[in-house]
C-alpha positions as CSV (number, residue, x, y, z in Angstrom):
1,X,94.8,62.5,100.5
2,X,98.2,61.5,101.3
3,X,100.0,63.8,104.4
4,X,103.1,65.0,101.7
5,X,100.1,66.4,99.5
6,X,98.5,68.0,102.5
7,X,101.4,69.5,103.8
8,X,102.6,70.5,100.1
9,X,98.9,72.2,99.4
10,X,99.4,74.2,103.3
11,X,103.1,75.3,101.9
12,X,101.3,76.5,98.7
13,X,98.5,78.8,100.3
14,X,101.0,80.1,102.9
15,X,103.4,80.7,100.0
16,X,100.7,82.5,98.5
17,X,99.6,84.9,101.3
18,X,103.3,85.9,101.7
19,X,103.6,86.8,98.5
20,X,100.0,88.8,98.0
21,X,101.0,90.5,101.0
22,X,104.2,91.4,99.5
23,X,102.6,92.4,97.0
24,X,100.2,94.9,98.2
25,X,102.9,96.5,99.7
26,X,105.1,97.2,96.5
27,X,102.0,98.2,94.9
28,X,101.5,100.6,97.6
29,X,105.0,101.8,97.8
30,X,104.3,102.8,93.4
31,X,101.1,104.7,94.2
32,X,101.2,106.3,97.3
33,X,102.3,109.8,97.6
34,X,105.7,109.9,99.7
35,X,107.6,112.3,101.6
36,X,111.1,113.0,103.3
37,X,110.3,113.0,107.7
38,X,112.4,114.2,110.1
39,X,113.6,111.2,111.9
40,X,114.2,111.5,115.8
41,X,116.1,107.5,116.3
42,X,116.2,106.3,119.6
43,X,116.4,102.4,120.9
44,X,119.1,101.2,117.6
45,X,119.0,97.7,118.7
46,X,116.3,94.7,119.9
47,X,117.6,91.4,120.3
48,X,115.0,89.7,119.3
49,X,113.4,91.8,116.6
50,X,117.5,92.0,114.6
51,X,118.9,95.2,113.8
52,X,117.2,98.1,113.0
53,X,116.5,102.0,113.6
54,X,113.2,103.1,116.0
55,X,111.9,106.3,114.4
56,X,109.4,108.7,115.5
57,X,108.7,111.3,113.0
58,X,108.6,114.7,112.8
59,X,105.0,115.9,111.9
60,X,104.1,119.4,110.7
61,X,100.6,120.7,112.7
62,X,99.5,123.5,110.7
63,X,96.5,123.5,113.8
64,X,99.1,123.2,116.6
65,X,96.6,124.4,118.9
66,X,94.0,122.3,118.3
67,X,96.0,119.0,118.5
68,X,96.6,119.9,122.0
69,X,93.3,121.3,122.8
70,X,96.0,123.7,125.0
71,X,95.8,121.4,128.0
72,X,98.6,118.6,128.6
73,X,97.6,115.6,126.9
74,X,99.7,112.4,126.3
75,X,98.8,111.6,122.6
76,X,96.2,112.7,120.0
77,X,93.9,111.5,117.1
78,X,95.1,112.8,113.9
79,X,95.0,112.0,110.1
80,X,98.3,112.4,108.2
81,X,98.7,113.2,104.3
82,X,101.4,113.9,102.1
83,X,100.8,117.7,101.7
84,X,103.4,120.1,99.7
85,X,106.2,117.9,100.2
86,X,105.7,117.8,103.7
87,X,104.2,115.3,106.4
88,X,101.2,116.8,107.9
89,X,98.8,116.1,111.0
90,X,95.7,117.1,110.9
91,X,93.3,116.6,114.3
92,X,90.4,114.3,113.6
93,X,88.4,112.3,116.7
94,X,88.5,109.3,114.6
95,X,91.9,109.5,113.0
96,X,94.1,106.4,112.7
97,X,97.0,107.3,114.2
98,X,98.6,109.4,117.4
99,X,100.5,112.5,117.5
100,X,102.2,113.8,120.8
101,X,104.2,116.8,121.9
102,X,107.5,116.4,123.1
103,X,111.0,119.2,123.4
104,X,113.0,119.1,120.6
105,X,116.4,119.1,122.5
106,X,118.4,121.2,120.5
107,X,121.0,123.2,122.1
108,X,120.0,127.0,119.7
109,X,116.2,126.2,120.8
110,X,116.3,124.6,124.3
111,X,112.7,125.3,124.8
112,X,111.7,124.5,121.5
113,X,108.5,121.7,120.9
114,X,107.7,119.7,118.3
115,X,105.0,117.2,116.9
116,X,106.0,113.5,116.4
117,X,103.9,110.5,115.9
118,X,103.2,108.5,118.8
119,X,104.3,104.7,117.4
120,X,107.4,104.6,116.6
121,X,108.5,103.2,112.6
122,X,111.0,100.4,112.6
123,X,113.4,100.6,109.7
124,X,115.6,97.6,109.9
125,X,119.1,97.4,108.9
126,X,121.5,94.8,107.3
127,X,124.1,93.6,110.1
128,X,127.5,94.8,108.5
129,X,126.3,98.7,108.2
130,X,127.1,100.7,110.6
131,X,124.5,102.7,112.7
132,X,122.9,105.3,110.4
133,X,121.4,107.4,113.9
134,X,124.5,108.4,114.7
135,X,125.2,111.1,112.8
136,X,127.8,113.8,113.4
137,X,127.2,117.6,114.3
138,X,125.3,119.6,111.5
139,X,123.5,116.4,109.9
140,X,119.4,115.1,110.8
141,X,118.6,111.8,110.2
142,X,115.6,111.6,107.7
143,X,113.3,108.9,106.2
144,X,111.5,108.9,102.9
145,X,107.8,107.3,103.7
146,X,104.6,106.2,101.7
147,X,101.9,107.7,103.0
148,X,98.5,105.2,103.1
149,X,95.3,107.0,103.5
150,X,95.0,105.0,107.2
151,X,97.3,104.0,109.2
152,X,100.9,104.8,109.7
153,X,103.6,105.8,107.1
154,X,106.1,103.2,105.8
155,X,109.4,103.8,106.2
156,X,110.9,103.3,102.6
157,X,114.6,104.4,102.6
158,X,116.5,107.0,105.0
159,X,118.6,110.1,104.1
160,X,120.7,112.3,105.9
161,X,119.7,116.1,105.6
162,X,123.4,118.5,105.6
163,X,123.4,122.1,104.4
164,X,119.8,122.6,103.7
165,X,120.0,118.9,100.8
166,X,118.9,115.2,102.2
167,X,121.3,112.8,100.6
168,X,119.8,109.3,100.7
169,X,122.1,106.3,102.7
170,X,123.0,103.5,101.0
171,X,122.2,100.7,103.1
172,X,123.0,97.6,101.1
């Protein structure tokens, strides 16, 4: 076999994994149940990863005590699921991903806590919008995920929550 066919045939199959893994993720994003988060941004900007948002999401622990166990601990096994509209965390030894305490820093509840998962969700952004964490006073940052039965939930689009509504951003 001559090299062009060889490297033509290579071009193919890796044509062909992109696209299956592309994909399983739109397929995924069509089934999957999916909720609004509470987004908390920090670190807007890589340079070498492009432009895009760092999340760690709010989680809901209806067991808040035993995700903690009560003792300081710096993460925890949990399952999520999509439950009532809401992103929950339920404690499980062999759960897939981590959840972690940390203050919520909000002036009205300066000792307030709060759940968040422990990796952070890239969302990336295109180049000519401007930073959607910023947000002024009375506005949260939210994202809409899919929710797989392991693993972490995929950021799909974000939304900005104001008087009690979440308006989704348009990012294009």
């Amino acid at each position: 076999m001559k090299p062009v066919y060889r490297g033509t045939a290579v071009a193919i199959v890796q044509c062909l994994m992109v696209l299956s893994v592309a994909g399983k993720y739109a397929l995924d994003r069509e089934r999957l149940p999916r909720v609004w988060a509470r987004a908390v941004p920090f670190d807007p900007s890589l340079f070498v990863r492009g432009r895009y948002v760092s999340l760690r999401l709010e989680v809901e622990a209806p067991a808040a005590a035993a995700l903690g166990n009560g003792a300081a601990v710096a993460w925890t096994p949990a399952r999520i699921a999509a439950v009532g509209g809401r992103l929950v965390a339920t404690p499980d030894p062999n759960g897939t991903v981590h959840v972690t305490e940390e203050a919520a820093r909000t002036a009205a509840e300066p000792n307030a806590r709060r759940w968040v998962l422990a990796e952070p969700a890239a969302f990336f952004i295109p180049d000519n919008v401007p930073d959607p964490s910023r947000r002024a006073a009375g506005e949260e940052l939210w994202v809409e995920v899919s929710v797989p039965a392991k693993g972490s939930p995929r950021p799909i689009r974000l939304g900005v929550k104001k008087d009690g509504a979440i308006a989704p951003l348009e990012l294009r």
